[in-house]
N, C-alpha and C positions, 0 to 999 in steps of 0.2 A: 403761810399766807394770811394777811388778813383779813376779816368775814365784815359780813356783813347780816345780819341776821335781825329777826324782829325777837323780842322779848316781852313778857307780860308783867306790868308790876301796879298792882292796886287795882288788880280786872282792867288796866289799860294796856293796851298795843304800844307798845316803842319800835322803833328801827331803831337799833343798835350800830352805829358804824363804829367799828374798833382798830383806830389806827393805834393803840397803845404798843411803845415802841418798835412801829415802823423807823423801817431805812428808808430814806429816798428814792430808790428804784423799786418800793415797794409802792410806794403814794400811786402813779399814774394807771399801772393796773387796776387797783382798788377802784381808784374815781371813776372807770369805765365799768365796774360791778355793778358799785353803787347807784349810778344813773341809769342802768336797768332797770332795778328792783326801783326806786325813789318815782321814777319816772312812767312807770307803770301804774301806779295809785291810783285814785282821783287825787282831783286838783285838791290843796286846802285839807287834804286828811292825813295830813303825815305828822306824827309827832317823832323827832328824830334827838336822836342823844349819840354826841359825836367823841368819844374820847382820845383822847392827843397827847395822852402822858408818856413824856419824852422821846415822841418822834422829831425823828430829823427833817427839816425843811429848806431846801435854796430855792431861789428866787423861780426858778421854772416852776417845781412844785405849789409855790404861795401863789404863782400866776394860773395855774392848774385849777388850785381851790379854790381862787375866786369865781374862776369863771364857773365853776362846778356848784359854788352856793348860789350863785347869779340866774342859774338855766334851773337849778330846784325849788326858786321862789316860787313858782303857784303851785307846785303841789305841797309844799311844808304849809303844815299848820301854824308846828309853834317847834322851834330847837334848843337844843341845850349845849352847850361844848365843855366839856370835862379837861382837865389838864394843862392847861396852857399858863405860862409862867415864863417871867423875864420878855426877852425878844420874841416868844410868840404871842405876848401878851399885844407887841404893837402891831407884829401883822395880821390878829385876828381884828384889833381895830382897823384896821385900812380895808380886811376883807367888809365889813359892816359898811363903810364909809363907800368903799366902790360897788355894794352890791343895794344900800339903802335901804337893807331889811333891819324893820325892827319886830321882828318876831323871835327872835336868836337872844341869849342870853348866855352868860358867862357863868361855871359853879364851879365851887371850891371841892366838892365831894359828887361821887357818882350819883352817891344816896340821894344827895342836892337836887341835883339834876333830872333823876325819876322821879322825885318828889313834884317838882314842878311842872317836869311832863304831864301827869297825872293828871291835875288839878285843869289841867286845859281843857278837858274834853266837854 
């Protein structure tokens, strides 16, 4: 199953979502975890790093994630998304464009991605 867990890198707190190769019928479980723990925060102090190297996504699950980045806007800080390439490359644009957060960031490596988190605090 997928986790979800916090991790620490540079004396900083992450939320770790790790959809790294999720199935589809794995995604909707998760999303109900994750806004658990996400949701339980304070507002505004979540720095989250989401990785998504080569899970599977159809149109229910991309509809799932948005609404799932859209309902975690005040409590994220700042995010990162790991993995996404080709056609997830445009529905993580449409999630951005439907959800109007610009706190969210795209990286080419994980390292990327805690690095940047980091630096947020």
């Amino acid at each position: 199953m997928k986790d979800v867990t916090f991790l620490t890198h540079k004396g900083v707190r992450i939320l770790y979502e790790d959809l790294e190769n999720a199935k589809q019928e794995d995604v909707l479980p998760w999303i109900e975890r994750a806004k658990g723990v996400i949701r339980s925060q304070p507002e505004k102090s979540v720095l989250a790093l989401l990785n998504v190297k080569n899970a599977k996504f159809d149109t229910e699950v991309t509809a799932a994630l948005k609404e799932f980045a859209k309902g975690n806007e005040p409590y994220v800080k700042f995010a990162a998304v790991y993995g996404i390439e080709g056609l997830k490359e445009i529905i993580f644009k449409s999630v951005l464009t439907f959800t109007g957060r610009k706190n969210l960031v795209l990286c080419k490596t994980l390292e990327e991605a805690k690095d940047i988190l980091a630096s947020k605090v």
